[in-house]
PAZAKOL-622661 format. One line per field, with one value per atom (N, C-alpha, C, O): residue in three letters; residue number from 1; atom name; y, x, z. Coordinates in steps of 0.001 Angstrom, whole numbers, always signed. Layout:
// PAZAKOL-622661
type = ALA,...
seq = NUM,...
atom = CA,...
north = Y,...
east = X,...
up = Z,...
//
This chain:
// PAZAKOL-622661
type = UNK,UNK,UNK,UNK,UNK,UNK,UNK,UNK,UNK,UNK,UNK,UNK,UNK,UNK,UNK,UNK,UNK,UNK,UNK,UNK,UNK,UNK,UNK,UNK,UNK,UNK,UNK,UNK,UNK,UNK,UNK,UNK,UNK,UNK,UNK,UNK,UNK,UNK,UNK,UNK,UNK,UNK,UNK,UNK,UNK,UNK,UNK,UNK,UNK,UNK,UNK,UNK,UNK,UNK,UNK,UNK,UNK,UNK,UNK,UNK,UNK,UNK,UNK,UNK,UNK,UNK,UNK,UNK,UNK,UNK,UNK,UNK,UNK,UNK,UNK,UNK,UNK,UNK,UNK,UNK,UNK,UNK,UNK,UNK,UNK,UNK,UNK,UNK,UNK,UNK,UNK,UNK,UNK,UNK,UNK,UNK,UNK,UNK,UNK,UNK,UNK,UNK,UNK,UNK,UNK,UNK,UNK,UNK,UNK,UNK,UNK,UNK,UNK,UNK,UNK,UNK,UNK,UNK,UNK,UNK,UNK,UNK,UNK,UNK,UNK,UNK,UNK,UNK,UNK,UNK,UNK,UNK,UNK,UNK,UNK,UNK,UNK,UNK,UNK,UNK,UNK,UNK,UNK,UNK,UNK,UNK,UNK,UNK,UNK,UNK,UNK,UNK,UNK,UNK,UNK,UNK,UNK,UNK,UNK,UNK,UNK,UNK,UNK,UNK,UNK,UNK,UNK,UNK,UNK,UNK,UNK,UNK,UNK,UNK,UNK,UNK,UNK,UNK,UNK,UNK,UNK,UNK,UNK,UNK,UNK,UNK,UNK,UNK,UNK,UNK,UNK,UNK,UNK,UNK,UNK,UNK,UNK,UNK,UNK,UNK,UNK,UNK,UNK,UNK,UNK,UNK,UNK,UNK,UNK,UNK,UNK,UNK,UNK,UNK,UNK,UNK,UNK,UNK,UNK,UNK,UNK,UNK,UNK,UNK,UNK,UNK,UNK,UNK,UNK,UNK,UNK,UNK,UNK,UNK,UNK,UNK,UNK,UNK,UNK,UNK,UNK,UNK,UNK,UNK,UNK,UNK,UNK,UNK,UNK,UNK,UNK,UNK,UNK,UNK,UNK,UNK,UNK,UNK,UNK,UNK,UNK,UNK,UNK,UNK,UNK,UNK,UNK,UNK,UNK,UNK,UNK,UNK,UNK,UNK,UNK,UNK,UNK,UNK,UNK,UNK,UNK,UNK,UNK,UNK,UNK,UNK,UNK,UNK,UNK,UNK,UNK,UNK,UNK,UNK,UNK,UNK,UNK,UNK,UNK,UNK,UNK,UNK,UNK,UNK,UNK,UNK,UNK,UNK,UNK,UNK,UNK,UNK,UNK,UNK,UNK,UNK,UNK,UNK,UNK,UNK,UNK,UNK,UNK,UNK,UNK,UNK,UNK,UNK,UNK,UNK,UNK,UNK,UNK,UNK,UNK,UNK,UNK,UNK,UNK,UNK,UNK,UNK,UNK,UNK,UNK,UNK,UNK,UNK,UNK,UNK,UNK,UNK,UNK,UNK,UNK,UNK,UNK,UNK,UNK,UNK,UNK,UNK,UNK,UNK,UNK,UNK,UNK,UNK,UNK,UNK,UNK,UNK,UNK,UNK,UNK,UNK,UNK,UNK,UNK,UNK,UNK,UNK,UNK,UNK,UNK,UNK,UNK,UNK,UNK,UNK,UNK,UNK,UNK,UNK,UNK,UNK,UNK,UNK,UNK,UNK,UNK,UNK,UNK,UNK,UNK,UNK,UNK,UNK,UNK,UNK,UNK,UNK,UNK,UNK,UNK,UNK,UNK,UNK,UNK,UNK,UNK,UNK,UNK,UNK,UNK,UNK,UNK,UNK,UNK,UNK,UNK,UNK,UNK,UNK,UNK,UNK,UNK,UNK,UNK,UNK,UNK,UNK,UNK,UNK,UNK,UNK,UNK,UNK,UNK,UNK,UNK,UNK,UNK,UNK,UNK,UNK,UNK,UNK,UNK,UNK,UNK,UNK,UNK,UNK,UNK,UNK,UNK,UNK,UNK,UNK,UNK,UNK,UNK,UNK,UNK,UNK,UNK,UNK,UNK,UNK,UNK,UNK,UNK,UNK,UNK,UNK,UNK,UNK,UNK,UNK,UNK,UNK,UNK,UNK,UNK,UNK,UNK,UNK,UNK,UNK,UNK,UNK,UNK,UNK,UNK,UNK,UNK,UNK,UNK,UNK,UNK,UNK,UNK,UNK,UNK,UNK,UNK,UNK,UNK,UNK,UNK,UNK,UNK,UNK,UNK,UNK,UNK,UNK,UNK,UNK,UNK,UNK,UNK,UNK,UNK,UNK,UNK,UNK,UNK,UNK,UNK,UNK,UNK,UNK,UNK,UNK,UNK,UNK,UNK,UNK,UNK,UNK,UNK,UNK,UNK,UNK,UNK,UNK,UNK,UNK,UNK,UNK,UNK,UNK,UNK,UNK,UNK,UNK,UNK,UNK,UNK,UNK,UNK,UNK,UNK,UNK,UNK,UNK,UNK,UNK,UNK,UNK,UNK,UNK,UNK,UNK,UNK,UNK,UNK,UNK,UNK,UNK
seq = 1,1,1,1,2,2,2,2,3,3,3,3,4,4,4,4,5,5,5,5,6,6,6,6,7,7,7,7,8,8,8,8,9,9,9,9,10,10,10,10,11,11,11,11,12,12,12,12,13,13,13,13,14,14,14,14,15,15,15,15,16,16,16,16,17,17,17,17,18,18,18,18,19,19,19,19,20,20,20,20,21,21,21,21,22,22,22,22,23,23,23,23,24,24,24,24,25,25,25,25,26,26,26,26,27,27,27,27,28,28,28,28,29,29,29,29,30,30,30,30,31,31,31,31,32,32,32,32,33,33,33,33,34,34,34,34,35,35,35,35,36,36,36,36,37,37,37,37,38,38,38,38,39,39,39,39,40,40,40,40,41,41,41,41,42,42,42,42,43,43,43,43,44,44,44,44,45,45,45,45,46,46,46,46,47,47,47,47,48,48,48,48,49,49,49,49,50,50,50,50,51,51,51,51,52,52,52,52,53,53,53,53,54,54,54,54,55,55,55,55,56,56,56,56,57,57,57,57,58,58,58,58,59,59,59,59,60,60,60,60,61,61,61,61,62,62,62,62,63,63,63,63,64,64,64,64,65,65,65,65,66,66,66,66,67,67,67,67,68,68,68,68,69,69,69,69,70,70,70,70,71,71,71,71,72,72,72,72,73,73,73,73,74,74,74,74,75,75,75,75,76,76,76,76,77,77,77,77,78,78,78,78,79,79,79,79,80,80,80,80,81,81,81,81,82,82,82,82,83,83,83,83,84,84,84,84,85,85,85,85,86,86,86,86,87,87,87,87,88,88,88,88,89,89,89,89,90,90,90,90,91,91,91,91,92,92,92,92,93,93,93,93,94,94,94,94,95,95,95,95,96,96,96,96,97,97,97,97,98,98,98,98,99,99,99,99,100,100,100,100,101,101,101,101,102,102,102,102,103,103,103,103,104,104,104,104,105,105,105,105,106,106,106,106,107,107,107,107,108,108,108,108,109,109,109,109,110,110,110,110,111,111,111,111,112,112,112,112,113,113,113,113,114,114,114,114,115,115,115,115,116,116,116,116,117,117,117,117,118,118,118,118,119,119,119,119,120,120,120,120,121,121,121,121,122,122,122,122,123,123,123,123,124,124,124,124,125,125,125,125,126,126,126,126,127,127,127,127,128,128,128,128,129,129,129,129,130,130,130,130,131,131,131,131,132,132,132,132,133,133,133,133,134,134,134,134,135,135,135,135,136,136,136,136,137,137,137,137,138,138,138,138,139,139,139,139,140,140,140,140,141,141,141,141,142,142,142,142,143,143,143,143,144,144,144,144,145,145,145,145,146,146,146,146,147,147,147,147,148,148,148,148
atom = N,CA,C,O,N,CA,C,O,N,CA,C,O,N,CA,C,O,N,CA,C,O,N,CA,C,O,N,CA,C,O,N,CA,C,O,N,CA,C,O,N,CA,C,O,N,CA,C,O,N,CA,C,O,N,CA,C,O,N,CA,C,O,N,CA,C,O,N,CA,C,O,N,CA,C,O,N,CA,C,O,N,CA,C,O,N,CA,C,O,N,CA,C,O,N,CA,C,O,N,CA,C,O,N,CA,C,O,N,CA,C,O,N,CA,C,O,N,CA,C,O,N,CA,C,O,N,CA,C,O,N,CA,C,O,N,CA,C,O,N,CA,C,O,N,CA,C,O,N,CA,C,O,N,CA,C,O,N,CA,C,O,N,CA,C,O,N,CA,C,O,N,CA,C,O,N,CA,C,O,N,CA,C,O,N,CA,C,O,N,CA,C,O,N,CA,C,O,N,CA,C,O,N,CA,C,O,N,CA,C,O,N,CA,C,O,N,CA,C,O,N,CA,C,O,N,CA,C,O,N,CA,C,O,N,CA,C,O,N,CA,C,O,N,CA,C,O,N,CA,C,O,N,CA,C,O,N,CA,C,O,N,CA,C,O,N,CA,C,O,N,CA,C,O,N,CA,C,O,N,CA,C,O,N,CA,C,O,N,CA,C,O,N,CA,C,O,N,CA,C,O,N,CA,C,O,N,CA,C,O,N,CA,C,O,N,CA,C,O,N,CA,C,O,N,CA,C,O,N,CA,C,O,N,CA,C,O,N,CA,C,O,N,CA,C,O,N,CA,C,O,N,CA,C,O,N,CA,C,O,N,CA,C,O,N,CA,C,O,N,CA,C,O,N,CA,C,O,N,CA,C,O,N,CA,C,O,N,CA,C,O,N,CA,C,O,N,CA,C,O,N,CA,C,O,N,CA,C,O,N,CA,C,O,N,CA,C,O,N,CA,C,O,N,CA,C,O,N,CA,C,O,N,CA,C,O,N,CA,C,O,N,CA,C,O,N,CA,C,O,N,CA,C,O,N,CA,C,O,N,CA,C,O,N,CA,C,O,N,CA,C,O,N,CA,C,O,N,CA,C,O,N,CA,C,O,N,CA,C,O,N,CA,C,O,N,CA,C,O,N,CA,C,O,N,CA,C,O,N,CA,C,O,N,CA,C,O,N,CA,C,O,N,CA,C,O,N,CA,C,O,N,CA,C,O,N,CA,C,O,N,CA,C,O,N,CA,C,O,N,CA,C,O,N,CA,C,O,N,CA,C,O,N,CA,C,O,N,CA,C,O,N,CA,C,O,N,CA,C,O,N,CA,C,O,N,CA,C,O,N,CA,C,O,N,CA,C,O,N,CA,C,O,N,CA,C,O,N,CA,C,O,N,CA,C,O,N,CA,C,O,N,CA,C,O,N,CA,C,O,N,CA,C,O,N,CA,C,O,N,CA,C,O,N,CA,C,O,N,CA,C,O,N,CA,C,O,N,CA,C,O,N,CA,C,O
north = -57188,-58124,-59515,-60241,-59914,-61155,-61126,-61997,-60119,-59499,-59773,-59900,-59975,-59925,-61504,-62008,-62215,-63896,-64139,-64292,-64226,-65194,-65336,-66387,-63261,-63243,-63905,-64687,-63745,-64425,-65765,-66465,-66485,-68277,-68621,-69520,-67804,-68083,-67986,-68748,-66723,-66696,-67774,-67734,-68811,-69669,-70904,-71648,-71023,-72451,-72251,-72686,-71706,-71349,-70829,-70357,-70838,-70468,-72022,-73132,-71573,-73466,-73031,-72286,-73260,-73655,-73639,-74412,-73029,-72885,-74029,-74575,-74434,-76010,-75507,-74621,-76724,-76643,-77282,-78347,-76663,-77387,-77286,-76408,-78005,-78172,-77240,-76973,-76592,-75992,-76693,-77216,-76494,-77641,-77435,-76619,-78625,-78879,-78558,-79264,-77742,-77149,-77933,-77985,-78647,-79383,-78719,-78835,-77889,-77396,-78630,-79580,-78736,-79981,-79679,-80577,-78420,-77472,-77073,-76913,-76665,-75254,-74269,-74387,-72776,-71634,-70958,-70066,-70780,-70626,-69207,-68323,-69171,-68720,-68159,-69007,-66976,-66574,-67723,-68423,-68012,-69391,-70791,-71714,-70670,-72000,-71738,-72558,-70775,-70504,-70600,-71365,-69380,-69546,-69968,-69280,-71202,-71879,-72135,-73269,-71403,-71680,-72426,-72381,-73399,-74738,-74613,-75296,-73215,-72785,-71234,-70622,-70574,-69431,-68775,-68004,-69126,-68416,-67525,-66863,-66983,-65668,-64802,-65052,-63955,-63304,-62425,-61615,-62024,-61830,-62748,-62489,-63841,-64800,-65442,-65952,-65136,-66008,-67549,-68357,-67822,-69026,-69498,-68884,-70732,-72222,-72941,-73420,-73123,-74012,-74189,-75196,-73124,-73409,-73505,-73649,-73409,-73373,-71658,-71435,-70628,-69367,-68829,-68079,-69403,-68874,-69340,-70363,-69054,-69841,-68790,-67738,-68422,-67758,-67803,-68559,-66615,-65953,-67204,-67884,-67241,-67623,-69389,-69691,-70541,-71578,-72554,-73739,-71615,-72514,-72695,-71910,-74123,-74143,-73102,-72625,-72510,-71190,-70001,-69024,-70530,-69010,-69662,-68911,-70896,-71299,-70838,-70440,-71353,-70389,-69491,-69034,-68816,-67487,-66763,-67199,-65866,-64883,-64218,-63908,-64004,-63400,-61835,-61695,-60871,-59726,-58839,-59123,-57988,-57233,-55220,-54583,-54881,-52970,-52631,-51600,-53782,-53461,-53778,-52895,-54977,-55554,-54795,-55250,-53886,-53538,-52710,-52676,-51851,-50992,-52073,-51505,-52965,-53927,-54783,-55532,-54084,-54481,-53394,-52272,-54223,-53442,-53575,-54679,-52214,-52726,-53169,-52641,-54528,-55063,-54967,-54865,-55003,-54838,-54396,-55137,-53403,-52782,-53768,-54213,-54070,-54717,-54303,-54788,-53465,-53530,-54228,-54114,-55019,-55358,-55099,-54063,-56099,-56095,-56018,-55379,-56564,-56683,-55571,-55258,-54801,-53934,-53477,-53495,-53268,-52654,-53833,-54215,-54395,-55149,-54840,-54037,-55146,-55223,-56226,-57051,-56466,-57338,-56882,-56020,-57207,-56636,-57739,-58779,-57536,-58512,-58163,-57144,-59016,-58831,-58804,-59833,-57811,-57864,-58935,-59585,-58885,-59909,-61280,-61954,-61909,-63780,-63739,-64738,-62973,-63142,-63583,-64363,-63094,-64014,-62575,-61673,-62969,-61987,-61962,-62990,-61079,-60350,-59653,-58868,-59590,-59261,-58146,-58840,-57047,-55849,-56231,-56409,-56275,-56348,-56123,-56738,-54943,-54049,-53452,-53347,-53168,-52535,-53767,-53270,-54919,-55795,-56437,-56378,-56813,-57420,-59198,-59752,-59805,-61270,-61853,-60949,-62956,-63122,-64267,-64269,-65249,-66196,-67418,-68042,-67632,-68762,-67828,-68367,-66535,-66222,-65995,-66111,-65859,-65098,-63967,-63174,-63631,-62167,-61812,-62111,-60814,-60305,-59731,-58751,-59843,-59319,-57686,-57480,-56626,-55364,-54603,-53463,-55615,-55071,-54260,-54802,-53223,-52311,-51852,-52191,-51044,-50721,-49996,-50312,-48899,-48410,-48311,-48316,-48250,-48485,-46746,-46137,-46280,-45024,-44792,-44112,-45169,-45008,-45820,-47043,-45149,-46065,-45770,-45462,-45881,-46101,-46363,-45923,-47537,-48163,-48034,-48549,-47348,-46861,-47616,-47479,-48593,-49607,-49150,-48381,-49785,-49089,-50744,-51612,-50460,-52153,-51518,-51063,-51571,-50802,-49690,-49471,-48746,-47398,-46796,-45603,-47665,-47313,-47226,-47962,-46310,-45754,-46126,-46029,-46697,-46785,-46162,-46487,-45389,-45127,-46041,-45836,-47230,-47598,-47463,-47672,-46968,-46938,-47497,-48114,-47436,-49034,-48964,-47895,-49780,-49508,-48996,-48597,-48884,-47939,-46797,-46307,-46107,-44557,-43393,-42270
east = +25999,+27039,+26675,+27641,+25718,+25299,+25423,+25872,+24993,+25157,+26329,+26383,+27606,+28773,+29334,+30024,+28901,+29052,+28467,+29190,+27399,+26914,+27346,+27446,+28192,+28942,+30259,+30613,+31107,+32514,+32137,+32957,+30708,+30807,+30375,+31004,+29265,+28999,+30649,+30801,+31676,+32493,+33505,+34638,+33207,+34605,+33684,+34426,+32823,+32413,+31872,+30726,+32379,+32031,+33552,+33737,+34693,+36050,+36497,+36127,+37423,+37848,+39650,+39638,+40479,+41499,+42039,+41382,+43042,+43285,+43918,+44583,+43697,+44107,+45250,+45438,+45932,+47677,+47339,+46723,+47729,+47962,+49438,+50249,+49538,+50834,+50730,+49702,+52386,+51608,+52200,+53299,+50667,+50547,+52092,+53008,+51819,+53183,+52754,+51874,+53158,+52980,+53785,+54942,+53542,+54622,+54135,+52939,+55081,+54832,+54563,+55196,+53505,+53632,+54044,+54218,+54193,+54589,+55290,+55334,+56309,+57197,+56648,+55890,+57262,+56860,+56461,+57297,+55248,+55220,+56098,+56032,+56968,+56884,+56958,+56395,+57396,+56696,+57075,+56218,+58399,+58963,+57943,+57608,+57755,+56816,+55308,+54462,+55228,+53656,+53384,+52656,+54366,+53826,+54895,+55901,+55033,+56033,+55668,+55391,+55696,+55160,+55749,+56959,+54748,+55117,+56482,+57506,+55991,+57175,+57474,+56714,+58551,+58809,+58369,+59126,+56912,+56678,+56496,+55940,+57278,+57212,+55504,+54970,+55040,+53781,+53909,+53008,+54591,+54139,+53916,+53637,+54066,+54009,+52688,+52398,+51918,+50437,+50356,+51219,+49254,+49543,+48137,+47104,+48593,+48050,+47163,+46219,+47294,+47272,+45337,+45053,+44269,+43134,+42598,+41411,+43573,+43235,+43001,+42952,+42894,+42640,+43570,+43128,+44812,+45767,+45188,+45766,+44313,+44097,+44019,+44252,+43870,+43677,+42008,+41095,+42226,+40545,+39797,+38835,+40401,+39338,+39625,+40807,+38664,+39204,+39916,+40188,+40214,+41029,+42406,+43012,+43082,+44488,+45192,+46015,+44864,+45819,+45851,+46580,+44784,+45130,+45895,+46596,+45821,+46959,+48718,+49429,+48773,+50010,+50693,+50509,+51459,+51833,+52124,+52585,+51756,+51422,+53142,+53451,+54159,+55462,+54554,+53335,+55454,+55377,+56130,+57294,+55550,+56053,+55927,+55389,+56438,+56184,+54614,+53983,+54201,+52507,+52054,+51318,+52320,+51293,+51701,+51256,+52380,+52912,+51929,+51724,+51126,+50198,+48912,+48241,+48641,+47585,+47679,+46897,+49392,+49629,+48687,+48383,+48204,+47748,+48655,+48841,+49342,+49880,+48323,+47236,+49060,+48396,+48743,+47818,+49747,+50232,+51438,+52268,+52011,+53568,+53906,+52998,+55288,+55218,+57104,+57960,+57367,+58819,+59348,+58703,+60639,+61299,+62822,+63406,+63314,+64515,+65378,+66429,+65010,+65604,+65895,+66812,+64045,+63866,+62434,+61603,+62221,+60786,+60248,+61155,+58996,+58460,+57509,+56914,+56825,+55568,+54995,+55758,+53810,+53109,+52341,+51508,+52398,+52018,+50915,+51010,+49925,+48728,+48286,+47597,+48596,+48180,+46548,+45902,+46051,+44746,+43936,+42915,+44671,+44150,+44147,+43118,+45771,+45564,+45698,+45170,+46198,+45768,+47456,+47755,+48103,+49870,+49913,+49128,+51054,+51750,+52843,+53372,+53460,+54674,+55640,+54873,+56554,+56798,+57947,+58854,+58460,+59433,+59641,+58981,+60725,+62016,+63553,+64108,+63978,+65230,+65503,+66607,+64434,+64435,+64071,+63460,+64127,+64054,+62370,+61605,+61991,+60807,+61088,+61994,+60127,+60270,+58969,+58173,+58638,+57978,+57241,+57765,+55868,+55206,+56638,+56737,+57463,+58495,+60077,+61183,+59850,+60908,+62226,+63450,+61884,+62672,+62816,+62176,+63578,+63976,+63539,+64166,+61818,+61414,+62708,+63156,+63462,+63701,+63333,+62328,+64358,+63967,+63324,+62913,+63224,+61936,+62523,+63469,+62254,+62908,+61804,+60729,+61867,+60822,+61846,+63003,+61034,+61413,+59983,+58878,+60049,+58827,+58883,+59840,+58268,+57955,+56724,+55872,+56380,+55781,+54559,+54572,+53440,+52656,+52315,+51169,+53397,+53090,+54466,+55501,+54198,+55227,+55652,+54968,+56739,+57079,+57579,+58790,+57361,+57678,+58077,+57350,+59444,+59739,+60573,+61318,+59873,+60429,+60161,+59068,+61520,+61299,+60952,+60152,+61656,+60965,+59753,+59649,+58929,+57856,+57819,+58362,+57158,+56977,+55712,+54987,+55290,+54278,+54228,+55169,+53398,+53210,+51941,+51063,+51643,+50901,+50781,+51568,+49257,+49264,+48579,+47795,+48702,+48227,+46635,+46095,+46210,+44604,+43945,+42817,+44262,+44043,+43888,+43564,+44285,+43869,+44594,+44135
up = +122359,+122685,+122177,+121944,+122007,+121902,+120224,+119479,+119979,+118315,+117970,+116747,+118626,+118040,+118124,+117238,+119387,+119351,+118300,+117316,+118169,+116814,+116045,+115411,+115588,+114278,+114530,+113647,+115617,+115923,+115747,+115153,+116258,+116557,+114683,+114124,+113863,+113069,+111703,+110748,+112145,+110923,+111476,+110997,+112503,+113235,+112170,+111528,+112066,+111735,+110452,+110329,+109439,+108144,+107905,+106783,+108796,+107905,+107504,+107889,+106590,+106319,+105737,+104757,+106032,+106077,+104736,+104038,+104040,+102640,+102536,+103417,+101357,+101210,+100149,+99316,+100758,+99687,+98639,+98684,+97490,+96095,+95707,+96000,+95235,+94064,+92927,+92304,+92652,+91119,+90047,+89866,+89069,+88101,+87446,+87544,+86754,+85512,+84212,+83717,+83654,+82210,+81400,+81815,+80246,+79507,+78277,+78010,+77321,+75425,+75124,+75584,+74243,+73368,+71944,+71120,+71680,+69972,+70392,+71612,+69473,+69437,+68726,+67764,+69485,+68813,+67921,+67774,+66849,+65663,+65592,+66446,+64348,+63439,+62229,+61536,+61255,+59930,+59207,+58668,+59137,+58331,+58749,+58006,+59550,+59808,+59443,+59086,+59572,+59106,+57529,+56896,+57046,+55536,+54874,+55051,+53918,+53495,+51691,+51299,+51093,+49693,+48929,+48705,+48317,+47449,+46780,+46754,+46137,+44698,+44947,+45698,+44347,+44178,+42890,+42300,+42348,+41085,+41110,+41986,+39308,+39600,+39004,+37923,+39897,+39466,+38459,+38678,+37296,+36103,+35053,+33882,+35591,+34471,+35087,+36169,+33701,+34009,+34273,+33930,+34898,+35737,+34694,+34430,+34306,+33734,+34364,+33735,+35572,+36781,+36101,+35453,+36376,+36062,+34500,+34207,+33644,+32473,+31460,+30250,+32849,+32445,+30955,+30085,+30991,+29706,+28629,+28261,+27961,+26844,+25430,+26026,+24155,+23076,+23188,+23522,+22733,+22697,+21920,+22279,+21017,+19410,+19477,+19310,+19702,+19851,+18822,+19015,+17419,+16292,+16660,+17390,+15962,+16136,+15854,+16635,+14375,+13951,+15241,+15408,+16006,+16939,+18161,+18840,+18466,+19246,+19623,+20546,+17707,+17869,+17863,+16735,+18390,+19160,+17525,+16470,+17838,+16412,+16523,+17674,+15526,+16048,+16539,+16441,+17023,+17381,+16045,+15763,+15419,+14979,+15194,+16099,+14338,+14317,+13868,+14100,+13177,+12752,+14161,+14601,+15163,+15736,+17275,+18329,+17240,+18737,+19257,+20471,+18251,+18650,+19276,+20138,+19093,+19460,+21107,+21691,+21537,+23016,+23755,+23350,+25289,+26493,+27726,+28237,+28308,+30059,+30930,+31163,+31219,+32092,+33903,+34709,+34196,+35166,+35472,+34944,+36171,+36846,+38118,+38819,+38353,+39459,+39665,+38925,+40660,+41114,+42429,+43470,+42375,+43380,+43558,+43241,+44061,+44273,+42778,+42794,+41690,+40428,+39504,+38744,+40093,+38989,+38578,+39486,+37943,+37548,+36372,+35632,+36141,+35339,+34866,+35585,+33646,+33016,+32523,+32021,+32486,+31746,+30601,+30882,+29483,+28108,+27947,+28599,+27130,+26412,+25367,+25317,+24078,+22939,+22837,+23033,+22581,+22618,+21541,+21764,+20435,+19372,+19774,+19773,+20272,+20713,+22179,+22667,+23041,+24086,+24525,+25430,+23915,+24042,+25522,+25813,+26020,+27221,+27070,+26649,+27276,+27310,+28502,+29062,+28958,+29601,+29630,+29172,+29827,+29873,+31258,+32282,+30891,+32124,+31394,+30484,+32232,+32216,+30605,+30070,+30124,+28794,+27899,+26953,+27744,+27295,+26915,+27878,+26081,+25906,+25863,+25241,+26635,+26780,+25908,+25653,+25476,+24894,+26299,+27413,+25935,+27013,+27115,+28171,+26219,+26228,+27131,+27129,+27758,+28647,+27035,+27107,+26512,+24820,+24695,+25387,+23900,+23901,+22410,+21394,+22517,+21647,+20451,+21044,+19177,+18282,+17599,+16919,+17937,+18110,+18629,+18411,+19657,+20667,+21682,+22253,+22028,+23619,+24122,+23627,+25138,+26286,+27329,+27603,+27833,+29036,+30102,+29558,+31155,+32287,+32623,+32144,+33115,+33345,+34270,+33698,+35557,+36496,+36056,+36199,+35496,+35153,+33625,+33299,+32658,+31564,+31203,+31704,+29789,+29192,+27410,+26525,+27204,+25979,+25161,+25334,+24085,+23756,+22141,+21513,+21514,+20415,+19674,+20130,+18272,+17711,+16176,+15839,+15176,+13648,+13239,+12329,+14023,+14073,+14797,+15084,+15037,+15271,+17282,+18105,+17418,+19273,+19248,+18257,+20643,+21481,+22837,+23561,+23323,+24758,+24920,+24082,+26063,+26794,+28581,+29504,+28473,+30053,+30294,+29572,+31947,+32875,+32378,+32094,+32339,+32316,+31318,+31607,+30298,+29109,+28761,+27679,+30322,+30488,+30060,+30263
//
């Protein structure tokens, strides 16, 4: 019995009274992120067209004569590599690279473009999963991605 006062007198003078708080005030100082607010890109460039920006586009060989863009002909078509496939909403694309100056090309909708967004002269192309059939003066090319 005495066992049980101590515990009744000891839990009376060690309880304490829940104290009232207020509840806090939350104020946003942002609004909600998001995707539009997150990623907002400078420009809409398009990724088959090689980018300048670090200097990477340049001609292999550092003389003026190789500066300028060599025309494309039926001799020089065999000397293209597919560099990259890329489809969207438009259509199916390629990126072509003259292995000799280093010029790029682009196939889009049968069409060959030259680095100035031009329309290669007898130039056609069809895309075909991952290889690209390219035909300019008689002459046929099959290139595939990668050289394989």
């Amino acid at each position: 019995m005495l066992k049980t006062l101590i515990i009744a007198a000891a839990s009376s003078c060690f309880a304490q009274e829940p104290a009232v708080t207020a509840p806090a005030a939350v104020a946003v100082s942002t609004p909600p992120a998001t995707v539009e607010g997150l990623y907002r890109p400078m420009n809409a460039r398009d990724p088959m067209v090689p980018s300048t920006f670090f200097g990477d586009h340049k001609p292999k060989t550092g003389s003026a004569a190789a500066a300028a863009e060599v025309p494309l002909s039926s001799s020089t078509i065999a000397g293209l590599s597919l560099t990259g496939v890329m489809e969207d909403a438009s259509g199916k694309q390629a990126m072509l690279t003259d292995k000799a100056s280093g010029a790029v090309y682009i196939l889009k909708g049968g069409k060959l473009l030259d680095s100035k967004r031009k329309t290669v002269p007898g130039a056609a192309g069809a895309i075909r999963g991952k290889q690209v059939e390219l035909t300019m003066g008689g002459v046929s090319v099959t290139l595939n991605l990668h050289g394989k």
